[in-house]
N, C-alpha and C positions, 0 to 999 in steps of 0.2 A: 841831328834834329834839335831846333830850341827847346827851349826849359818850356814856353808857354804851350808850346807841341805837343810835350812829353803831356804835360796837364791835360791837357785837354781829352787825348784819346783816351789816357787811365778813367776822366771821369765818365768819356763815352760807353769804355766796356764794363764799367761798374754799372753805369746806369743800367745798361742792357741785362747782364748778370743779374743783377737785383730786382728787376722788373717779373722776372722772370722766378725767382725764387718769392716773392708775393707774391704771384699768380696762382701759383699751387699753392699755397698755405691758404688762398683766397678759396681758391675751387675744394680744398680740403673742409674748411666749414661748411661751404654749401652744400658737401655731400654729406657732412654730418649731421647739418642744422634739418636736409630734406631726410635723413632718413629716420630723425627722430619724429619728425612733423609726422610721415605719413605712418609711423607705428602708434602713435599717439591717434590719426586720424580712424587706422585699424580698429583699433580698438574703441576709440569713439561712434565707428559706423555698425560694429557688433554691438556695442549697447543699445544704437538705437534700430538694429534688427530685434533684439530680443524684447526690446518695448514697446515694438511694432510701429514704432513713428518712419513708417517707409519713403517716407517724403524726408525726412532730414540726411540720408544714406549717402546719397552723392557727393553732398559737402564737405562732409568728412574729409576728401580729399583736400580742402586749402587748406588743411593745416597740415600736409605736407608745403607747400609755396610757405607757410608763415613759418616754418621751420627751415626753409631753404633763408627767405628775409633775415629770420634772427641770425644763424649759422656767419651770412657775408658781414653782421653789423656788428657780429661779437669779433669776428678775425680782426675788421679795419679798427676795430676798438684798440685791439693787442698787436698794430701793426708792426713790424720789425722795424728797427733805424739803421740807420747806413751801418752803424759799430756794431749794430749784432750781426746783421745781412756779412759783415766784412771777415767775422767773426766762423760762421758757418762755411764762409766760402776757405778762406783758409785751413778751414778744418778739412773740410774736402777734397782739397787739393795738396794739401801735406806741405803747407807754404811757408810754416813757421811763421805765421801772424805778419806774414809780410804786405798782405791786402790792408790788413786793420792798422799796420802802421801810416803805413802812405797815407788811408783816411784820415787819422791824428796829422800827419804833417803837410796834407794839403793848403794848408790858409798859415804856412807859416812863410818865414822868409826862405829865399835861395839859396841853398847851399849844396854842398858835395855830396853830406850824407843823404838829404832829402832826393836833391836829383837821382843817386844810387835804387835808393828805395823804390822813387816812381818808375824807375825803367827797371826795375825786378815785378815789382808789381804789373807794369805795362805786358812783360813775356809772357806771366802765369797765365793773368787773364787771357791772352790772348790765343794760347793754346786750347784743345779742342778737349772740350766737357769729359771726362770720364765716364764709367756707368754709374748708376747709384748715384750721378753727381745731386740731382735736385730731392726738396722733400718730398715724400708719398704722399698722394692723397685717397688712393683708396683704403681702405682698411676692411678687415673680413666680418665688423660688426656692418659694414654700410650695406651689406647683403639683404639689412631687414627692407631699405627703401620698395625692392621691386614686389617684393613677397606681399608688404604691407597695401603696396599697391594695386597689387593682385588680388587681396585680399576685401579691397574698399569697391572694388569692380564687383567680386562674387557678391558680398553682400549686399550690392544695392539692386543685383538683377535676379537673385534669389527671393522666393517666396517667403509672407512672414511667416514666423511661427502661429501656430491657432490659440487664439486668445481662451482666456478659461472661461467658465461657461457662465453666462448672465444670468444673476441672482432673478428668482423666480419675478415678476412684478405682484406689487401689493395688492391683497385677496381686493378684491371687487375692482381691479381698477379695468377690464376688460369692457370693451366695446360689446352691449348686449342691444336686440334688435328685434320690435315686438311687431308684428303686423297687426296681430288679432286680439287684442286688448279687451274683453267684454268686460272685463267685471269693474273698468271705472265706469264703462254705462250706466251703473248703479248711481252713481257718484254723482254724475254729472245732471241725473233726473232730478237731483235735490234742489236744484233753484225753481223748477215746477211746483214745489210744496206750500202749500199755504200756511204761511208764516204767523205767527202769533201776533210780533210788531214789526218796525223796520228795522232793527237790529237784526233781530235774528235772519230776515229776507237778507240781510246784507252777509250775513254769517254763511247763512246757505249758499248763496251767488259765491262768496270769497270761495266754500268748497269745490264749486261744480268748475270755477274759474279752473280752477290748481290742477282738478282731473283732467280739463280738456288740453292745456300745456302737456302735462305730466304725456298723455296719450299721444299728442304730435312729437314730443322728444324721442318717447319709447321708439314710435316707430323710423323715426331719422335716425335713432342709437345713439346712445348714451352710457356715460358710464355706468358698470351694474353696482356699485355703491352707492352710487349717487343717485340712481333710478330706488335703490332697496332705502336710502334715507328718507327720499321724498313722498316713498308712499307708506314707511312707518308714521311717518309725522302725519300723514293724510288721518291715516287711520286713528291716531291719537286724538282727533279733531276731530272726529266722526264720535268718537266713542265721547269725549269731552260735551260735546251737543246732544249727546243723549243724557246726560247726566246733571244738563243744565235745567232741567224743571224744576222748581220752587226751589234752586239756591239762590244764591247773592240778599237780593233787599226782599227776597218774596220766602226767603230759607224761613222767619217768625211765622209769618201765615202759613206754611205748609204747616208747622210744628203745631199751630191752633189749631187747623183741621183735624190733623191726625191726632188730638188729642179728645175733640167731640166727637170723630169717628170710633175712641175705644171705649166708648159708653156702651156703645152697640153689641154685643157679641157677635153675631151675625156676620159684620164688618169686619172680624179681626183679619181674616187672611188679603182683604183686599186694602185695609188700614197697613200692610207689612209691605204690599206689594208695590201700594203710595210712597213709602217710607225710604224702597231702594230705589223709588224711580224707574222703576219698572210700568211704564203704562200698560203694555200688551198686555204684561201679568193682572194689574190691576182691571183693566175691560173687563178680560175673561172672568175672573173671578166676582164681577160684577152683575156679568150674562148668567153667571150659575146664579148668583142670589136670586135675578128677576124668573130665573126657569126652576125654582125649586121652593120659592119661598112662600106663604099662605101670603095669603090679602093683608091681614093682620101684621102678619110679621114685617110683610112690604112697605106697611105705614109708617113701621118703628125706622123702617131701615130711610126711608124717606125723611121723615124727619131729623134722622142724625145728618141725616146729606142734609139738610138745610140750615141746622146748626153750626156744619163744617163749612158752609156756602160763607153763611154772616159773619163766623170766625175770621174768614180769610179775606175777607174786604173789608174788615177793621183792619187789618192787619196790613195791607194794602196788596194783597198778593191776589194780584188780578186774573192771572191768568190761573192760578192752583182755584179758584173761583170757576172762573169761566170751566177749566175739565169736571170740575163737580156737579157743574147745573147740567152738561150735556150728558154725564150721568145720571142722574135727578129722572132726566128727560126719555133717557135710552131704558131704564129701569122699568118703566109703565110699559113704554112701548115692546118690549123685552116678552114681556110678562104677558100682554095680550097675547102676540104668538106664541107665545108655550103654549098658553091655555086652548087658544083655538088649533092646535097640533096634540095635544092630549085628547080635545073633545073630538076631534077627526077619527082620533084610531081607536077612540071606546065605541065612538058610534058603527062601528066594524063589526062588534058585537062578536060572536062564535067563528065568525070569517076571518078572524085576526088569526095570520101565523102562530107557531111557537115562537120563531124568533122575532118576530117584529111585537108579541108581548114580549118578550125578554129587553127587547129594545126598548120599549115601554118605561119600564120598570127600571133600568139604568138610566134613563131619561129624567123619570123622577125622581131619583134618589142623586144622582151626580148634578143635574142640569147643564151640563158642559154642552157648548157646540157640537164637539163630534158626534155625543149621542143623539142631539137634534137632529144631524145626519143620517147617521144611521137610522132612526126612526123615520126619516122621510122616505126612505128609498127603499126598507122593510115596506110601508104602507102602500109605496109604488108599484112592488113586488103581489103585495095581496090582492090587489086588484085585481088580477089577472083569473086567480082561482077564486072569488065570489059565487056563492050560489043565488040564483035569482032572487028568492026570499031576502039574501042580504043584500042584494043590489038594490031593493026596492028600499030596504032601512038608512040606507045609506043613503038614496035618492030624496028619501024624506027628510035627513037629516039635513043635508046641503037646502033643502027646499027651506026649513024654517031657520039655518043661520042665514039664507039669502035673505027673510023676512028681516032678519034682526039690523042688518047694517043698514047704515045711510048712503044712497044712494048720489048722496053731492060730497060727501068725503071715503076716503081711504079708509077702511078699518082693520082688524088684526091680519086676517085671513088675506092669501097672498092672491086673492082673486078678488074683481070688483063684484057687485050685485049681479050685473047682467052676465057675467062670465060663471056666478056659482049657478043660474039658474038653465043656462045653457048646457053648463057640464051634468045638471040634473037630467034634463034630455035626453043627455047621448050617452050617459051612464051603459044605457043595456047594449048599448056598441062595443066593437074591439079599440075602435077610435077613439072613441069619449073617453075611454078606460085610459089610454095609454097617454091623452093629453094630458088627464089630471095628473099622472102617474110625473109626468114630465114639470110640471106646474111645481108639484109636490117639492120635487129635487133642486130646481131649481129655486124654490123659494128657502128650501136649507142650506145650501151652499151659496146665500146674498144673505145672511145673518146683518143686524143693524152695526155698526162699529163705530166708538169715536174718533173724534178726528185726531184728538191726541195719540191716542195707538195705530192709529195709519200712517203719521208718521213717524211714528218711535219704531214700527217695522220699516219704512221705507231708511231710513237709518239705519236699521239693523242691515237690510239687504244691500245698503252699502258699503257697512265693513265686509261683510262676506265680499261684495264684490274684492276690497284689497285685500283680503286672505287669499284670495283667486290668484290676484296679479301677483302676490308676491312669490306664491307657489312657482307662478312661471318664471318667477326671475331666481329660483332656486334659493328662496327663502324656508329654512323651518318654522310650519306655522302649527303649536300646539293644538291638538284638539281634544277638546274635555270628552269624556266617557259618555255612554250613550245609556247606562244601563236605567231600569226602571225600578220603583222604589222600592220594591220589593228586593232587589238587589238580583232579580234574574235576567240575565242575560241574555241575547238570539244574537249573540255574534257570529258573522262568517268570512270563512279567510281560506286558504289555502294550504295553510299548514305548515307554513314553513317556519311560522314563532316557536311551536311545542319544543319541548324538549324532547317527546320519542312520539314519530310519528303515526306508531302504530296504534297508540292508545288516541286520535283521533278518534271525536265523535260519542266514546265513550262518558257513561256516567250522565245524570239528568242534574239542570237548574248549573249556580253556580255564578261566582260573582260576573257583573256587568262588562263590558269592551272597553275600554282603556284607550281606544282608540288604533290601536295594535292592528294587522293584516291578517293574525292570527287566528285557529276557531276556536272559539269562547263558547265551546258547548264542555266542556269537561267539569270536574266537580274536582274538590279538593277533598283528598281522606281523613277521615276522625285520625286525630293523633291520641293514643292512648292516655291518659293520666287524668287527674284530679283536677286540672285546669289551674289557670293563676287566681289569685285573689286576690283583690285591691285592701292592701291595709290605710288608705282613706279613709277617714270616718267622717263622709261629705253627707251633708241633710241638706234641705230643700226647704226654705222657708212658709210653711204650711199655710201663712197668716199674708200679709201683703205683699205684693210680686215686688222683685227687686229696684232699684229708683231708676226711672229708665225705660221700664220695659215699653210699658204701652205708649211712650210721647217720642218713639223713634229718637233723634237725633236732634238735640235740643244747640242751640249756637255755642258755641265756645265762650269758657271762661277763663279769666287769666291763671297760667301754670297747666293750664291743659292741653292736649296734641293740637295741633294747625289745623282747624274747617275747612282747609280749601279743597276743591275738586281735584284730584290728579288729572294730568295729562299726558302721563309716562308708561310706563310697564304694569303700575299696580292699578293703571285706571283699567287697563284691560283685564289683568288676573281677579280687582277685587269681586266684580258679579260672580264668577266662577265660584272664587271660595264660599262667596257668601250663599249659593247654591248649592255648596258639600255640605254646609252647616246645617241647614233645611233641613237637609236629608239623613244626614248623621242622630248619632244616639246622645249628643246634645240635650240634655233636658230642657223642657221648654222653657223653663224662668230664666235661664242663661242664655238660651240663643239668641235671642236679640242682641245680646252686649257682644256676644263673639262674633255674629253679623257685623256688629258695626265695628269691628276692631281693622277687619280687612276689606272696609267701604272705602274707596278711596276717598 
């Protein structure tokens, strides 16, 4: 055979030989490079089983493939060259490096020994592979690939683990859902009030606006924090407008008023009642002066009211004016109906009950509406038992106060002329009796009222309304004590506050309700001893009442607490407190000033 012959086949079976021995080194990465990928991928698809991302599970597996990728890029990186390949195969074949020489002496020139070489090299290769001839590519770590594989299938068709349990949501933020909303009704009637100016009409409209929202949201549902913030602030605003009489630019003329109002004695409790802004309080205590007071005294008490009138329109406080003249007004009028309700049930004569003189006589001494009440419908009551002798006194009595009225005007008596001389008529009837009777009651329970305190109650009946609502939205809403001055109690509950139920019911009197579910009929036991003693050595200035007392709440001067109105928590606590003061053992030169400490 020629020399270029010899060449040629030598480089033919090396080539084949060596193609062969980089295939499996080649296939050996790939099984290394995938079986790291997919134990990598294992474990990748368990982390994201255990952190419940169930959607990334599957993928996991290409990093098996980018492990198989790396595996073939790192081999051809470190690929064999013909002297290693030539290298291995000699070893193999126990050649004595007879392959790896002929490689070194292929590109040489022709010779004896070269030719020798290639035709030893020519035989070896050309005999038949050994065992164990090529490199492994399995190995017993590549065992992880199928397992891992196995293992990226379980995880992505198994179930996740149960997630830990969702932190509670934030107190109020639940969806709450009101169908039956009554108590902004309250709310919403305040733009029907009649208003002082346009301010205030606009004040009252802005509240009645806010209710009828607030009421369409409740019942679509709403958040219950959100629904419990919006009807605190309501009520904040409810209570802020009751508090707004004779402050801002009119706060000087109230402080004049109430200052020619403490000349009066007479005036002092409804001059306090001015002072916290209490209208209601103040009417009422207006209604007793006109139902209790002489002619005389009524003159004084009028005159300081008109002293209080001129103070407060220099002062320019128009409206602390304006509630004084319709007091002025309600005072006279007041005052006829007491008198023609007293002259009614003297003229009863011996036919007068016990109780309706007892009624009487609390009548004149208190002069409060209720005993006007009461007195009317005692008188309604007597009618019934009259003996004729008194029905004829009484007939006569109605006959000459029908003389006395005018006939083209209204007078005290809640019946006109033609109606007292008709009921004079049918007196000796069961009918006549029982219209008067009807007349009677119904002329005590339509007392005169001003307009001031109709709407300082239509205000009041509007925060009850949002004490209502807030109730239903599982609001705690404080309620003050019920007890009576006397500090005795008629609470009833069920028993379940006591500490032992059996002593229920026991024991008479005992402090007031607290507001508690409990029954407030028990008494507290004398505790043995000498009692405590105040080492105080406090006096009472016997000479001129403290600075302060009687001009209520004079404006602010510099270094002193802020005048403004609250409209927070303590605008709704300060009436309260200043109602335990009242009531408390407070001496009276002080209470004022601790009144005004927790006025908001």
């Amino acid at each position: 055979m020629a020399e270029e012959d010899k060449d040629g086949e030598f480089l033919r079976l090396f080539t084949r030989w060596a193609r062969r021995v980089r295939q499996r080194l080649s296939t050996r990465g790939l099984l290394a490079g995938t079986s790291i990928g997919l134990f990598a991928g294992a474990l990748a698809a368990t982390a994201a089983w255990w952190w419940r991302y169930g959607e990334l599970r599957p993928f996991a597996a290409l990093l098996g493939v980018a492990g198989a990728i790396v595996g073939v890029a790192w081999m051809q990186r470190r690929r064999w060259s013909d002297e290693t390949v030539a290298l291995y195969l000699d070893k193999k074949l126990g050649s004595d490096e007879t392959i790896t020489t002929a490689i070194e002496l292929a590109s040489s020139e022709d010779s004896a020994a070269r030719a020798l070489v290639i035709d030893r090299a020519v035989e070896v290769l050309g005999s038949k592979p050994p065992k164990g001839m090529w490199p492994r590519m399995w190995r017993v770590w590549h065992a992880v690939a199928p397992l891992s594989a196995g293992a990226i299938v379980w995880l992505s068709l198994t179930q996740l683990p149960p997630g830990p349990p969702a932190p509670p949501p934030p107190p109020g933020s639940d969806i709450v859902t009101l169908e039956d909303v009554e108590g902004l009704d309250e709310v919403i009637e305040l733009s029907d009030l009649d208003a002082r100016d346009p301010k205030e009409r606009e004040r009252l409209r802005e509240l009645s606006e806010r209710a009828k929202k607030l009421r369409e949201k409740l019942r679509d549902g709403m958040e219950r924090r959100e629904a419990q913030a919006e009807i605190a602030k309501l009520r904040d605003d409810i209570a802020a407008e009751r508090q707004r009489f004779g402050s801002g630019e009119e706060r000087a003329g109230l402080e004049a008023a109430m200052n020619k109002m403490s000349k009066n004695p007479d005036l002092g409790e409804a001059q306090k009642a001015l002072g916290d802004r209490d209208l209601t309080r103040f009417d009422q205590e207006m209604e007793k002066l006109a139902n209790k007071l002489e002619a005389a005294d009524r003159e004084q008490a009028k005159k300081a009211l008109e002293e209080a009138i001129e103070a407060a329109k220099k002062a320019g406080a128009k409206n602390v004016a304006k509630s004084l003249e319709e007091q002025k007004k309600l005072l006279e009028e007041r005052a006829k109906r007491a008198e023609a309700l007293k002259e009614l049930a003297e003229s009863f004569g011996e036919g007068l009950s016990p109780e309706a003189k007892k009624a009487l006589e609390d009548f004149k001494d208190s002069g409060s509406g209720e005993d006007a009440q009461k007195l009317a419908e005692e008188l309604g009551k007597a009618l019934e038992g009259l003996s004729e002798e008194d029905k004829k006194k009484l007939a006569e009595k109605l006959k000459q106060e029908a003389s006395k009225m005018n006939p083209d005007g209204a007078g005290a008596m809640p019946m006109t002329k033609e109606q007292l001389e008709e009921m004079q008529k049918k007196l000796s009837s069961p009918e006549g009796q029982k219209e008067l009777a009807e007349q009677l009651k119904e002329w005590a329970n339509q007392p005169p009222q001003s307009q001031d305190a109709q709407k300082q109650q239509e205000l009041d009946d509007a925060g009850r309304g949002c004490e209502l609502t807030q109730k239903q939205l599982g609001m705690p809403v404080p309620t003050p004590g019920k007890g009576g001055k006397d500090g005795k109690g008629n609470g009833k509950g069920n028993g379940k506050d006591q500490a032992n139920a059996d002593d229920k019911g026991k024991g008479k009197g005992g402090p007031g309700p607290g507001g508690g579910r409990g029954d407030h009929g028990g008494s507290t036991q004398k505790v043995a001893g000498d009692g405590v003693r105040s080492r105080a050595n406090a006096r009472i200035n016997p000479g001129s009442p403290n600075p302060g007392v009687s001009l209520g709440r004079a404006p602010g001067k510099e270094g002193e607490t802020a005048n403004k109105v609250g409209t927070g928590v303590l605008g709704e606590v300060g009436p309260g407190e200043v109602g335990d003061v009242d009531k408390s053992e407070v001496p009276e030169e002080y209470r004022e000033q601790v009144g005004r400490y927790f006025e908001p």
